[in-house]
C-alpha positions in Angstrom: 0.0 0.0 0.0 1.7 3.5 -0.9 1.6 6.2 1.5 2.7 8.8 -0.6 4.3 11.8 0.6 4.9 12.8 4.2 4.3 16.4 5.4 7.5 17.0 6.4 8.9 15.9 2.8 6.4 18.0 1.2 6.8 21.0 3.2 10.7 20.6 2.7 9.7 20.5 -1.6 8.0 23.7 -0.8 10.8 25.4 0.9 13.3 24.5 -1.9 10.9 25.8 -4.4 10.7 29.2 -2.2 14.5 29.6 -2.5 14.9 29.2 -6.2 11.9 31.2 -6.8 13.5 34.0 -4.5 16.4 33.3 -6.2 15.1 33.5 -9.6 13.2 37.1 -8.9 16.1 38.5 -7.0 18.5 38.2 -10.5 15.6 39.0 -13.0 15.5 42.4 -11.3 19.0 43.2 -11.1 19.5 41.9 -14.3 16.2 43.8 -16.2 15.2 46.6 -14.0 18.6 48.0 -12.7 20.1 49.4 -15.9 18.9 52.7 -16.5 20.1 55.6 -18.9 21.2 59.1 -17.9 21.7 62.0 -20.3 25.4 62.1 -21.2 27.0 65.4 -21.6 29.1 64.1 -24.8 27.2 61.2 -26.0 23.4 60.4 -26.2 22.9 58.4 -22.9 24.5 56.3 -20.8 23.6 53.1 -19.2 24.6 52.7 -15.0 23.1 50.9 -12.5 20.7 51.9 -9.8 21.8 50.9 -6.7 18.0 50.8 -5.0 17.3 48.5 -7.6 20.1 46.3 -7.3 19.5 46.7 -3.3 15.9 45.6 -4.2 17.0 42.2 -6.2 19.2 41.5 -3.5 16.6 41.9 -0.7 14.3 39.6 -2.6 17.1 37.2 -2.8 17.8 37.1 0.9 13.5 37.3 1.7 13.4 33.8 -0.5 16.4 32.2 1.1 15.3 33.0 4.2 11.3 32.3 4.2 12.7 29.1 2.8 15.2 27.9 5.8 12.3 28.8 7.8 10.3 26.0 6.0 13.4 23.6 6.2 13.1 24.2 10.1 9.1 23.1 10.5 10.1 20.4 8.0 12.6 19.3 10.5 10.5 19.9 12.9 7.3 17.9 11.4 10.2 14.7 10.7 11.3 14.7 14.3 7.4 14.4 15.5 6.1 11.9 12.2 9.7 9.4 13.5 8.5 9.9 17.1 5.1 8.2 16.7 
């Protein structure tokens, strides 16, 4: 008879998926919304980065890695009580 999957292996899925997701938003805002142009004095524009926006991807970054080490700890958790009984 299969059991199929435990909560603390599905809550651990979850909390992988929250990390590359984090992960995954964090560079595709540093990498699309962070370049911006300014008016050049000698040429038409120049491309630099904006340091909020880099800030931003990186904060989104860290917010998924850590919402998702929280989920590995109940996971933990959840294995220690689902061995227990």
């Amino acid at each position: 008879m299969t059991q199929g999957l435990k909560e603390s292996e599905t809550c651990t899925m979850v909390s992988w998926a929250i990390m590359a997701l984090g992960v995954i938003v964090g560079l595709v805002i540093i990498l699309f919304f962070s370049r911006i142009e300014i008016p050049s004095m000698y040429s038409g524009t120049t491309k630099v980065w904006a340091p909020m926006m880099v800030v931003m991807g990186i904060s989104a970054i860290l917010n998924g890695l850590i919402v998702g080490y929280l989920f590995q700890k109940v996971a933990s958790i959840l294995k220690y009580h689902e061995n227990k009984s």
